[in-house]
matplotlib code that plots the C-alpha trace (Angstrom):
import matplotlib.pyplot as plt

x = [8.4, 7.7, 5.2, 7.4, 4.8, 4.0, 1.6, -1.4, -1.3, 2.4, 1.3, -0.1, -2.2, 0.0, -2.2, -4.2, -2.6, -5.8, -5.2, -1.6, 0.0, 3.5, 4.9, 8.6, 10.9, 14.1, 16.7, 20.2, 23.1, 24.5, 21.0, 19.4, 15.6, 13.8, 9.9, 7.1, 4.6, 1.2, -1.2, -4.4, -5.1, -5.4, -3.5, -1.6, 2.0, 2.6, 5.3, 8.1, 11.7, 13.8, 16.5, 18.2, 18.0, 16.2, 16.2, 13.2, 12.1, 8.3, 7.2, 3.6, 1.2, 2.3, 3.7, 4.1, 7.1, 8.6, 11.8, 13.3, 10.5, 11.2, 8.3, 8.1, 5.8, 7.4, 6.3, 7.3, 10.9, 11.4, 14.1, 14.5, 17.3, 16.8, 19.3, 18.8, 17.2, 16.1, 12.8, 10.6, 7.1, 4.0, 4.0, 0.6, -0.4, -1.9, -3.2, -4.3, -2.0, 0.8, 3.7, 7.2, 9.9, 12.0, 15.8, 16.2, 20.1, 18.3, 15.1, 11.9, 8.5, 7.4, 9.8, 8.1, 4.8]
y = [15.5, 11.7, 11.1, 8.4, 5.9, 4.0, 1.2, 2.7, -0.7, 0.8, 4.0, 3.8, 6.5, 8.3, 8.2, 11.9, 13.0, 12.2, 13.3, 12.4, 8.7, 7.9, 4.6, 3.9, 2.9, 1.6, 1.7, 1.7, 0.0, 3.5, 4.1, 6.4, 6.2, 7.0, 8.1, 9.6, 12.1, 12.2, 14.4, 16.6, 20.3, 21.7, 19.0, 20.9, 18.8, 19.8, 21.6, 18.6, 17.5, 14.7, 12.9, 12.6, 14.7, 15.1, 16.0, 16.7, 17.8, 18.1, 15.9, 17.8, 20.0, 23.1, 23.1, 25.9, 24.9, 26.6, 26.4, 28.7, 31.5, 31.5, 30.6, 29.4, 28.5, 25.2, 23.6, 20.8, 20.4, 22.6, 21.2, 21.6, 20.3, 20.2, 19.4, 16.9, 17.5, 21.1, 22.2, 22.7, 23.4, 24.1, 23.1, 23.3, 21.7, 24.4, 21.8, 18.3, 15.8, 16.9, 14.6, 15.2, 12.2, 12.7, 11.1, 10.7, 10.3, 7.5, 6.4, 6.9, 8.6, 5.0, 3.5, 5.8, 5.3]
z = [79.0, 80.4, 82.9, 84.5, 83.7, 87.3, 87.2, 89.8, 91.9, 93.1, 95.0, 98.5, 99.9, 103.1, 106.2, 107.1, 103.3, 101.4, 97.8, 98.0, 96.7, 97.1, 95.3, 96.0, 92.7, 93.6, 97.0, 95.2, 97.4, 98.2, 100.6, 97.8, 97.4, 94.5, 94.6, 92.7, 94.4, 93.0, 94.2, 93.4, 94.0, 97.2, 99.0, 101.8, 102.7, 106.2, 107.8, 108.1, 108.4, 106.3, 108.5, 104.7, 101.7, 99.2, 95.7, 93.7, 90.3, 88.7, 86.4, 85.7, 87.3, 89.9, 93.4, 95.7, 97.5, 100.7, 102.2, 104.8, 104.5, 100.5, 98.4, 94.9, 92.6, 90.8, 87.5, 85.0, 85.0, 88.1, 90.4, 94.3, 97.1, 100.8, 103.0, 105.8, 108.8, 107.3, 107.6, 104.8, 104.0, 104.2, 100.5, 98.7, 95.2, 92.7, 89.6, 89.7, 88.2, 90.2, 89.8, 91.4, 91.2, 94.7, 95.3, 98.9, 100.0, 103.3, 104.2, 102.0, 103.3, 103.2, 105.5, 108.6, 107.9]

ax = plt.figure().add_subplot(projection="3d")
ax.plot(x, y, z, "-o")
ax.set_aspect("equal")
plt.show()
């Protein structure tokens, strides 16, 4: 599977997220946002709401991901939806290398920093 190859001088680092780079793709005319998520074990992605939603899929490594009280352990080619403005989380990153790509139907994670 590709490792959506992403030159390292795109990701920025999120503040109080250490372990955890984000680096923004493309914003199509329609308000979509693509992203990719890297991250090393043991970071811990808080509690938190989207105002838009999201769609996400692994590209490598292991994610625990939990949505609505439903855990699930999520690898390479694992796909996830949340709706807007529904909660989500804690989620925690079991391997290093974690990579997710992330479609957001609005704003990125960039654009409230």
């Amino acid at each position: 599977m590709s490792q959506l190859d992403v030159p390292s001088s795109s990701f920025v680092e999120l503040p109080n997220m250490r372990g955890l780079r984000i680096a923004r793709l493309g914003r199509q005319t329609d308000g979509r946002t693509l992203e990719v998520i890297d991250a090393v074990r043991g970071v811990v992605i808080p509690l938190l709401t989207h105002p838009s939603a999201e769609h996400g899929r692994v590209i490598s490594g292991r994610i625990r991901f939990m949505q609505a009280g439903v855990v699930t352990d999520l690898g390479p080619g694992d796909r996830w939806e949340v709706k807007a403005n529904t909660v989500q989380g804690p989620h925690l990153v079991l391997e290093n290398d974690t990579r997710v790509a992330i479609l957001r139907d609005g704003r990125s994670a960039l654009d409230v920093v």
